[in-house]
One Martini backbone bead per residue (centre of mass of N, CA, C, O) as a GRO file, in nm:
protein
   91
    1UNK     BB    1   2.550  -4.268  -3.536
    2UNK     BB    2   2.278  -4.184  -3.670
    3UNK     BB    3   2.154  -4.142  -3.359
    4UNK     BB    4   2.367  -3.879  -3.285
    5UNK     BB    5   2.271  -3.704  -3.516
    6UNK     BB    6   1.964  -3.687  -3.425
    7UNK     BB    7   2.014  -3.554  -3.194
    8UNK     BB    8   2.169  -3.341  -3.244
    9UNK     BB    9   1.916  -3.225  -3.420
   10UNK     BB   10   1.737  -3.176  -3.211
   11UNK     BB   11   1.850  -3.023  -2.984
   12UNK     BB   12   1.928  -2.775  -3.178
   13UNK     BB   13   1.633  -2.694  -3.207
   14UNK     BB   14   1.535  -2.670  -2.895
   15UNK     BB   15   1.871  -2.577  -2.846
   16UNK     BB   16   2.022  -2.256  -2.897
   17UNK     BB   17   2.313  -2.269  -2.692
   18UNK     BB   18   2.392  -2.542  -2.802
   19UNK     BB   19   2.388  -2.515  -3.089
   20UNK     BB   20   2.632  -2.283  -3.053
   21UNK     BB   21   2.807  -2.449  -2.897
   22UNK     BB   22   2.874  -2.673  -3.075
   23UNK     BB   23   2.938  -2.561  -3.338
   24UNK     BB   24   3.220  -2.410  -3.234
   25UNK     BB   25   3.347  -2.677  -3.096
   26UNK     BB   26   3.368  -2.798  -3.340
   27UNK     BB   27   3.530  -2.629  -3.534
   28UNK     BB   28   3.795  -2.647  -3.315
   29UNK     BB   29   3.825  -2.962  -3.366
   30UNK     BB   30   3.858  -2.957  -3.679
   31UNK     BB   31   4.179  -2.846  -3.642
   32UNK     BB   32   4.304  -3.034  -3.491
   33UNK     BB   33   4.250  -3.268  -3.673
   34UNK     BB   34   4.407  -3.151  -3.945
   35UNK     BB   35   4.687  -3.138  -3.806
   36UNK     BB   36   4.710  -3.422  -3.729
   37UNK     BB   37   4.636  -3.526  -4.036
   38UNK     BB   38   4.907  -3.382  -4.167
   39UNK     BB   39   5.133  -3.518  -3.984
   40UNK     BB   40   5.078  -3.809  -4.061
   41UNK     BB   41   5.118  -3.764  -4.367
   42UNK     BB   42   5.395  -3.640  -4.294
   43UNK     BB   43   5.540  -3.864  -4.107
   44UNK     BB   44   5.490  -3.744  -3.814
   45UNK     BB   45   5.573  -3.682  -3.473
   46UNK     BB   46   5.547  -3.487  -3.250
   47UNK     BB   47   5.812  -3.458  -3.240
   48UNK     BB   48   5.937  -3.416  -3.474
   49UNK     BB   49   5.762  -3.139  -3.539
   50UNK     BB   50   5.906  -2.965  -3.262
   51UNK     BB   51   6.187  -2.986  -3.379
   52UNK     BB   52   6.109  -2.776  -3.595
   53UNK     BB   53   5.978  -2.569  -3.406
   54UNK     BB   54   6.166  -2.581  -3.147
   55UNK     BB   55   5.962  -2.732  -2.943
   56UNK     BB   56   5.762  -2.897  -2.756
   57UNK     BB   57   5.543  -3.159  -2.769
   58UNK     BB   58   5.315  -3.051  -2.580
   59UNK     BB   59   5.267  -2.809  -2.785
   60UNK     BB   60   5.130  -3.003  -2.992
   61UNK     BB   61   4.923  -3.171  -2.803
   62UNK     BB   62   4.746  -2.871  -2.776
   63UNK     BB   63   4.675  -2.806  -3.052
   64UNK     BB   64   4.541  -3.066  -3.104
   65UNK     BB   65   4.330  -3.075  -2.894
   66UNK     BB   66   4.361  -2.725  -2.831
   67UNK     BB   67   4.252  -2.478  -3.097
   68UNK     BB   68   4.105  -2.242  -3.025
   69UNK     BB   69   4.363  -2.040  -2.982
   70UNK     BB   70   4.509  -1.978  -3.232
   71UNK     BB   71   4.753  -1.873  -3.427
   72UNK     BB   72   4.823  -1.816  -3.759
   73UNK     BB   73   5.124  -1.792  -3.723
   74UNK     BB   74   5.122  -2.090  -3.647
   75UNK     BB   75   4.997  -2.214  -3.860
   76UNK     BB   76   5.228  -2.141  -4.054
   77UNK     BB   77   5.412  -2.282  -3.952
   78UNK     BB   78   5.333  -2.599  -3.923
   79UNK     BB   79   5.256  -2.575  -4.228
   80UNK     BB   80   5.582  -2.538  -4.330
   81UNK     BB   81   5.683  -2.793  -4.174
   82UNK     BB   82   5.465  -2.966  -4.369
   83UNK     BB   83   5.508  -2.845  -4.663
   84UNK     BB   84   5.287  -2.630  -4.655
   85UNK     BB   85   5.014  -2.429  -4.671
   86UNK     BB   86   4.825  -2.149  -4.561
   87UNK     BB   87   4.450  -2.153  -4.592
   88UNK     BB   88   4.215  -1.876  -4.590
   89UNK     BB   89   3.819  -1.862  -4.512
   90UNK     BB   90   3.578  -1.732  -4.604
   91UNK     BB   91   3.182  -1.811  -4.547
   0.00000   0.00000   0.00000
């Protein structure tokens, strides 16, 4: 992983269309990753989840693979069907 760290970083300084296009692809995985282990920790299976949420199983599939363009509103159900609460912040 080291090597792919130090490649990522060099390419960064290289090439700023990567470095911008890198950043934001990151951030939006980043999203779907989070909300896949929320739904983990709190043990339920996308089956589970989209039950509480009304929807179907694949629409959750969705949001955690493809986060890029959610609306805060769905993240806010989401949140709530795992008994969490959503914080945003800027930064």
């Amino acid at each position: 992983m080291r090597g792919l760290k130090k490649y990522i970083a060099g390419r960064k300084k290289r090439d700023r269309k990567f470095a911008k296009g890198y950043d934001e692809g990151y951030d939006r995985f980043k999203v779907g990753v989070m909300l896949r282990q929320a739904r983990e920790t709190a043990g339920l299976t996308q089956e589970e989840l989209a039950r509480r949420l009304c929807t179907q199983k694949t629409a959750i599939s969705r949001i955690e693979n493809h986060a890029e363009d959610i609306k805060l509103s769905t993240l806010e159900r989401v949140a709530s069907a795992l008994g969490k609460r959503l914080e945003v912040k800027i930064a």
